[in-house]
N, C-alpha and C positions, 0 to 999 in steps of 0.2 A: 655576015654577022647581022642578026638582028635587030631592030630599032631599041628593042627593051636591054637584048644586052647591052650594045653599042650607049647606052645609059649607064646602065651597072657600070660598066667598065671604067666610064667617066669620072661616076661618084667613085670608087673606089682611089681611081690616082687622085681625086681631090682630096680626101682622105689623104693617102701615103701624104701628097705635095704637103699637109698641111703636120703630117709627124716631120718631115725630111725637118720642116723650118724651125717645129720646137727642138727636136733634137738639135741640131745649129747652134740656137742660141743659147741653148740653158745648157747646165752642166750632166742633164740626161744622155746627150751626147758622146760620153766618154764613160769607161769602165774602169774604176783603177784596180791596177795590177800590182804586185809585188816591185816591178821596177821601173811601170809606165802606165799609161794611160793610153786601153782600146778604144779609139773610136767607131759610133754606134749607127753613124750618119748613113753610113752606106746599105744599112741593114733593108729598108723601106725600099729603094731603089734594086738590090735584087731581088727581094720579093714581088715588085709590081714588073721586074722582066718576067719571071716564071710562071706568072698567072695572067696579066695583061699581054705578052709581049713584046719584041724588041724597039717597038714603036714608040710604046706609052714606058718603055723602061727607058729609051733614050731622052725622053721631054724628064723623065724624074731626074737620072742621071744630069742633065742641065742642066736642073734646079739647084741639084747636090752641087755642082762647081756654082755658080752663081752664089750660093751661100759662103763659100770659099773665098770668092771674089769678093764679096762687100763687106767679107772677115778682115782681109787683112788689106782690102784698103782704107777702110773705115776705125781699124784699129789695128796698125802695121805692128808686126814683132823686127827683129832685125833682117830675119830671111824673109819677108813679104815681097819683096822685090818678083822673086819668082813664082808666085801667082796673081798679081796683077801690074798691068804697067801702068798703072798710078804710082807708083812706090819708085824712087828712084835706085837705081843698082848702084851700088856705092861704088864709088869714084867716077862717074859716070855723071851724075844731077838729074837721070831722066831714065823713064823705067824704057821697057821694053817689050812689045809687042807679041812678043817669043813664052809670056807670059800667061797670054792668053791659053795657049795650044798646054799648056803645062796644067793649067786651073781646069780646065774647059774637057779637052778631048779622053782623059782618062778615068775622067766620069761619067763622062756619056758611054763610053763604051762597059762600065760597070753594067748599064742598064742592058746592052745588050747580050754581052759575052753568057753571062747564066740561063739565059732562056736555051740558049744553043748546047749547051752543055748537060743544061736538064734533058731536053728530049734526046739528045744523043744518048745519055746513060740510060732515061726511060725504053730504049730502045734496047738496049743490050739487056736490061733487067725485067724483072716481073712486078708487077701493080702490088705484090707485099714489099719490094725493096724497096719504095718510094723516096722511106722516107732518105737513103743511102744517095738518092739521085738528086736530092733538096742539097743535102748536104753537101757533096761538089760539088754542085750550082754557089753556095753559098759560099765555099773555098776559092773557089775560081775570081767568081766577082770581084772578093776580097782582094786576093793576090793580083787581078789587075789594075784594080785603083794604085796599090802600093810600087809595083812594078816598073809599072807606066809612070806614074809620078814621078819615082826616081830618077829613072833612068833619064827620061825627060829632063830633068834638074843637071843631071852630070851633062848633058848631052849639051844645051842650051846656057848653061848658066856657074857649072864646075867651078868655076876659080873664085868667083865673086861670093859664091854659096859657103863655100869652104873658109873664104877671110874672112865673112860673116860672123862664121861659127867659131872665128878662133881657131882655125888650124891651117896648114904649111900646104897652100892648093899645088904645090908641086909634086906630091908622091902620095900623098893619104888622102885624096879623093873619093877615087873608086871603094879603097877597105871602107871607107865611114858611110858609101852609099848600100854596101853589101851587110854593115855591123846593121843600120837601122833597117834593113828589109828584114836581117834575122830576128832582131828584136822589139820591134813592133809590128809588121808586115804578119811574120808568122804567127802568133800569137791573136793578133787581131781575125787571122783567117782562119784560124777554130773556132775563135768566139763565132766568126758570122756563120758558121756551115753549121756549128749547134744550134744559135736561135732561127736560121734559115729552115732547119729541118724541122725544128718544132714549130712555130710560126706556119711554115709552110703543112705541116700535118693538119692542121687545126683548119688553115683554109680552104682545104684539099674537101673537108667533110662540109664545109658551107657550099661552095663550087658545086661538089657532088649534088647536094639535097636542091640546091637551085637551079641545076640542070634538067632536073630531073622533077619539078613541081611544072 
């Protein structure tokens, strides 16, 4: 890579880092839905895997948990517990480290999982499908934020999560991690593979014209 690109590349994830944090904080971040709200945070983070990436998608990815992390220790809901271990797990008095890997590693891997997924379909497809290969780049990333999140949550945290939320952590567990991947998870991973495709059409012609001057 070049010193001039190795520049570009820079400024642009100073860019994304600098959407990932207003998305975060303001209510730009979310999408309301007929019976939820898509978040939009991860939008930036696989865009800069597919054009930067898996390097400079995994420092976004970071940043996206880190904004997580000072979310909900800095202003706890009742499930906070399970992304940061400042927050103490109820009945417990003191969080838990297991926290970390929950907030942290299935955002970082947002950043990288699309970039591998683009070239893979770039691969199988022709330079008119592009924009088809943005778009499960933008599906994938999606589904592994939410996937990994969960699952992680069940894995590490099941019983306490579940009395959190008001429900019977002996038998309805698992349904209530599977109800919200159908119902926010899915939903949120169209939104991202439509603005990922477009977004990513758009950068596609900057990239070109800049490689190319």
């Amino acid at each position: 890579m070049t010193k001039s690109n190795q520049l570009r590349y820079m400024a642009i994830a100073a860019m994304l880092s600098a959407i990932i944090i207003l998305l975060a904080f303001t209510p730009l971040g979310f999408i309301p839905l007929p019976f939820m709200r898509a978040t939009t945070v991860h939008i930036p983070v696989i865009i800069g895997s597919i054009f930067l990436g898996p390097k400079y998608g995994a420092f976004l990815g970071f940043l996206f948990g880190l904004t997580s992390f000072y979310n909900n220790t800095v202003i706890p809901l009742p499930t906070s517990f399970v992304f940061s271990p400042f927050v103490p797990v109820p009945g417990t008095g003191q969080g838990n480290p297991l926290a970390l890997v929950v907030v942290f590693i299935p955002r970082i891997l947002v950043g990288v999982v699309p970039w591998y997924v683009n070239k893979g379909f770039e691969k199988l497809l022709s330079e008119t499908k592009q924009a088809i290969s943005y778009t499960v780049a933008g599906v994938a990333g999606s589904l592994t934020n939410t996937l990994l999140v969960m699952h992680a949550i069940f894995l590490f945290f099941g019983e306490p999560w579940a009395a959190a939320r008001g429900t019977d952590p002996v038998y309805n567990i698992y349904p209530i991690i599977l109800s919200i991947i159908a119902m926010n998870g899915v939903p949120e991973a169209i939104v991202a593979g439509i603005l990922v495709a477009a977004i990513g059409m758009a950068l596609r012609v900057v990239f070109i014209k800049r490689s190319e001057s």
